[in-house]
C-alpha positions in Angstrom: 0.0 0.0 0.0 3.1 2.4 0.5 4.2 2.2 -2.6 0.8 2.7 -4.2 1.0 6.3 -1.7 4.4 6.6 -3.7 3.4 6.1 -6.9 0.6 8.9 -6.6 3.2 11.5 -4.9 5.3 10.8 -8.1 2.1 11.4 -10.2 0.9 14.6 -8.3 2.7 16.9 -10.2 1.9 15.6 -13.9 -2.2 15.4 -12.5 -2.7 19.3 -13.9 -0.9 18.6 -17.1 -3.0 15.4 -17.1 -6.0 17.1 -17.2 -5.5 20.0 -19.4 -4.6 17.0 -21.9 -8.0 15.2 -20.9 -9.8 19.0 -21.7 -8.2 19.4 -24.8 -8.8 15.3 -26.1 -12.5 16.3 -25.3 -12.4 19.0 -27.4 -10.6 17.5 -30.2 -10.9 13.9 -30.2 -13.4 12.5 -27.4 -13.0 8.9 -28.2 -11.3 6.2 -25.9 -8.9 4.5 -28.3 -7.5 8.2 -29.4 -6.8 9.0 -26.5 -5.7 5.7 -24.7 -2.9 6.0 -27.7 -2.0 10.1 -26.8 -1.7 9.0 -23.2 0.6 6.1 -24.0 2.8 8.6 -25.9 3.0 11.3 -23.5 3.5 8.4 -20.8 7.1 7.6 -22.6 7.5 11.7 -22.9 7.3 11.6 -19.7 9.6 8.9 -19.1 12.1 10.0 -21.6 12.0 13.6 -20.0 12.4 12.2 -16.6 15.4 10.1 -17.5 17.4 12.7 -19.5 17.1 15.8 -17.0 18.0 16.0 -13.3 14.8 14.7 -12.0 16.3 11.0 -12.4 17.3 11.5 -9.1 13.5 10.9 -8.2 13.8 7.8 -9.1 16.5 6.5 -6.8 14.1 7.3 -4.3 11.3 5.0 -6.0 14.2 2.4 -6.5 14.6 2.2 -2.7 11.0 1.3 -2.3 11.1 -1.6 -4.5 9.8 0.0 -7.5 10.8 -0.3 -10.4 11.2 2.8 -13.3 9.1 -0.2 -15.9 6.3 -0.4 -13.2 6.3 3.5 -12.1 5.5 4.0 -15.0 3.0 1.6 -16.1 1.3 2.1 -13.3 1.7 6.0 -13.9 0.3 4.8 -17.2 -2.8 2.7 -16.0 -3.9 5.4 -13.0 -3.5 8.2 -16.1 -5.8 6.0 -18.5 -8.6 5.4 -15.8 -8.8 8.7 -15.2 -9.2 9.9 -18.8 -11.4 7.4 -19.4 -13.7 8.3 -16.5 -13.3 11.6 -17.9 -14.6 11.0 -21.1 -17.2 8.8 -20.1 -19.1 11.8 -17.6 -18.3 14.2 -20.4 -20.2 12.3 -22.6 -23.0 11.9 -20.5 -23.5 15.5 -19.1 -22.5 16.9 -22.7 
């Protein structure tokens, strides 16, 4: 369960960029395979950004847990894609 707790502090700070992506998939593109596809791309932008500047220190401290960077991130990836699609399911309904 702690690392679950870690692996949501980790994705606190891409949640806003998360859901401006989410805002602009409505507008453009509201269906699920889309944007499954856009989040799995910005999910290995993400990755690659993480791993090239100096926030790969971050990771050490993810590494001490027990968790890997493959599942940080694919669970980054899985918590990103429930949300979106929750997302575009209520904006579908109340739209």
């Amino acid at each position: 369960m702690h690392r679950l707790g870690a692996i949501f502090l980790f994705y606190r700070p891409y949640f806003v960029w998360s859901m401006t992506i989410n805002i602009l998939i409505v507008i453009f593109n509201p269906y699920i395979l889309p944007s499954i596809i856009t989040k799995l791309l910005l999910t290995f932008f993400v990755w690659y950004l993480v791993h090239e500047t100096g926030a790969k220190r971050k990771l050490l401290f993810y590494k001490n847990l027990g968790i890997s960077t493959w599942r940080l991130f694919t669970t980054l990836f899985f918590i990103d894609i429930t949300i979106t699609i929750t997302f575009l399911l209520l904006m579908k309904v109340f739209v």
